[in-house]
C-alpha positions in Angstrom: 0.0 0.0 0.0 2.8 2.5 0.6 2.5 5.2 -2.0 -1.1 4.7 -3.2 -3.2 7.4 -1.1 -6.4 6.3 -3.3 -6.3 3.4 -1.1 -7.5 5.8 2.4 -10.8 5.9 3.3 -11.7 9.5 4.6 -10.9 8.7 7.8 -7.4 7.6 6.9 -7.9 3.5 7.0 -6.3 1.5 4.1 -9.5 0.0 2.6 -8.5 -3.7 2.8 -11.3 -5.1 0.3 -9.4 -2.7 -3.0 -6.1 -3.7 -1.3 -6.9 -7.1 -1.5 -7.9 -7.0 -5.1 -4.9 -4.9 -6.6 -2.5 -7.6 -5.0 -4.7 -10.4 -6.8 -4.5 -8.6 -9.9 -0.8 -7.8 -9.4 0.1 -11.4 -8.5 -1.7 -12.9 -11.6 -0.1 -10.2 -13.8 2.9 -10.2 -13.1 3.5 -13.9 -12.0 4.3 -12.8 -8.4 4.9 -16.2 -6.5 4.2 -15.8 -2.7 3.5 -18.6 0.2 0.1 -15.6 0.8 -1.1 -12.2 -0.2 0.5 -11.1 3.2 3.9 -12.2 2.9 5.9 -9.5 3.5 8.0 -8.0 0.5 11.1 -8.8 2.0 11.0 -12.2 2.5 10.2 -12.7 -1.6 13.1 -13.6 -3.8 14.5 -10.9 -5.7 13.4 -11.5 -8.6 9.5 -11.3 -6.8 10.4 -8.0 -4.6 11.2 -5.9 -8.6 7.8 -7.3 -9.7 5.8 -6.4 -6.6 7.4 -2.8 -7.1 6.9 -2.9 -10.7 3.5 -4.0 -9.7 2.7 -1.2 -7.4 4.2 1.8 -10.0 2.1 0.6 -13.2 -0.6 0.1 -10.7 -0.6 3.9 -11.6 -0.8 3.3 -14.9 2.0 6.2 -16.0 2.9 6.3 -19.7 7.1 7.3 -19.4 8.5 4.1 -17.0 12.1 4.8 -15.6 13.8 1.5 -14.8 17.0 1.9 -13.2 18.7 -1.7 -13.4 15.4 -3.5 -13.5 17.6 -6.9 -13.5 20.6 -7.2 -11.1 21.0 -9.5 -8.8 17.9 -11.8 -9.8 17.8 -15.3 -11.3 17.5 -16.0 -14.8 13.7 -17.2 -15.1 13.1 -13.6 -13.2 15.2 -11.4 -16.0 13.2 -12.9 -18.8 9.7 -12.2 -17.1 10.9 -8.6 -16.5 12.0 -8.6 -19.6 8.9 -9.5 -21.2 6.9 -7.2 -18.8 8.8 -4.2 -20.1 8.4 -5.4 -24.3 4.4 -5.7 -23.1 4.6 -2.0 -21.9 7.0 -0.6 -24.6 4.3 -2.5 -26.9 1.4 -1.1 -25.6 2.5 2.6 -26.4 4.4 3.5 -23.2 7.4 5.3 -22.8 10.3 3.2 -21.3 13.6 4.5 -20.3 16.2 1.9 -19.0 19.2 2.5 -17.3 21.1 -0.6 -16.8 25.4 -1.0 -16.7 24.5 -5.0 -18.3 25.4 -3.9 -21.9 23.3 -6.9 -23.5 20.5 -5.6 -21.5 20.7 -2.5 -23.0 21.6 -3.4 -26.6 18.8 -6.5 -26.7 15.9 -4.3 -25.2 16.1 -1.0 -26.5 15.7 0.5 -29.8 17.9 3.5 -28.8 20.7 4.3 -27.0 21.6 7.3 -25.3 25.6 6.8 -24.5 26.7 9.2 -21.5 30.6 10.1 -21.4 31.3 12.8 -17.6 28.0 13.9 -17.7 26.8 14.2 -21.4 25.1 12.4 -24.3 28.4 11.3 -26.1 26.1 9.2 -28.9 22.8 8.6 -30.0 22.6 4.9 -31.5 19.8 3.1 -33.0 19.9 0.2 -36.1 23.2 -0.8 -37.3 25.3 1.4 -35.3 24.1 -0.2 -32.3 26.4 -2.3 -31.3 28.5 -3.0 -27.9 32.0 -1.7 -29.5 30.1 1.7 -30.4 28.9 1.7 -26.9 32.2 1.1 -25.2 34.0 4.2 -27.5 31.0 6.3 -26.7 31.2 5.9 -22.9 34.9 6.6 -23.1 34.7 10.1 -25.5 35.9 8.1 -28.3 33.2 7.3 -30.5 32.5 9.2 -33.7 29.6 8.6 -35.8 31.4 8.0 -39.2 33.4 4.8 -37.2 
C-alpha cells in the first residue's frame, strides 16, 4: 500500500477489500509467486520483490516508465519475465527509459541508445550502429559517428 493514497478511506484506514484486489490482480499479472497475499516484500526472492514494485508503480498506470537496473542480482527465469513485462509495456505505447550498466541488457531491449561520457550524451545509437564496440567508444569520449 505504501505510495497509493487512493487506497484511504476519509478517515485515513487502508480499505482492505481494494487492497486485497490490486494484489490479486498484481500477483496474476505479473507472476508474483508468494506462500500468501500477506507475505511481507522482503521475504520474496528478488526476482518477486522488482515485480511487486513494478506492480505497485504501473498500478498507476503512467505512460514514461524509468527503470533503473530492472535486472541485477535476480535469477534467470526472473530477468526474462521482467523482460517481457517491459516489451508488453513498450508494446502497448508507453514510454520506457532503462538504465542498466548489463550492456546486452541495453543493446537486446532498446531501440535507442543514449551513451553518456562525464555527464553528457556522447552518442545517440539506433539500427546498425548499435552495437556494444560503439557503446564502449561512446562511454569513453571516443566514439565518432562515421566509425
Amino acid at each position: 500500500s505504501i505510495g497509493f493514497s487512493d487506497l484511504l478511506s476519509r478517515w485515513g484506514l487502508i480499505r482492505r477489500g481494494e487492497e486485497d484486489s490490486r494484489v490479486e490482480r498484481a500477483t496474476k499479472a505479473y507472476g508474483i509467486r508468494a506462500r500468501s497475499p500477506g507475505q511481507a516484500v522482503g521475504t520474496l526472492s528478488g526476482g518477486n520483490q522488482q515485480k511487486v514494485i513494478l506492480a505497485r508503480w504501473l498500478d498507476r498506470d503512467p505512460q514514461v516508465i524509468l527503470l533503473d537496473e530492472p535486472t541485477r542480482g535476480i535469477d534467470v527465469g526472473a530477468k526474462a519475465e521482467i523482460h517481457a513485462l517491459i516489451d508488453r509495456l513498450a508494446a502497448s505505447g508507453k514510454a520506457v527509459i532503462l538504465i542498466s550498466s548489463d550492456l546486452p541488457e541495453v543493446l537486446g531491449m532498446s531501440d535507442r541508445v543514449l551513451v553518456l561520457h562525464r555527464g553528457t550524451i556522447a552518442a545517440e545509437l539506433n539500427g546498425p550502429a548499435m552495437t556494444q564496440e560503439n557503446v564502449i567508444l561512446a562511454a569513453s569520449g571516443l566514439y565518432s559517428a562515421g566509425t
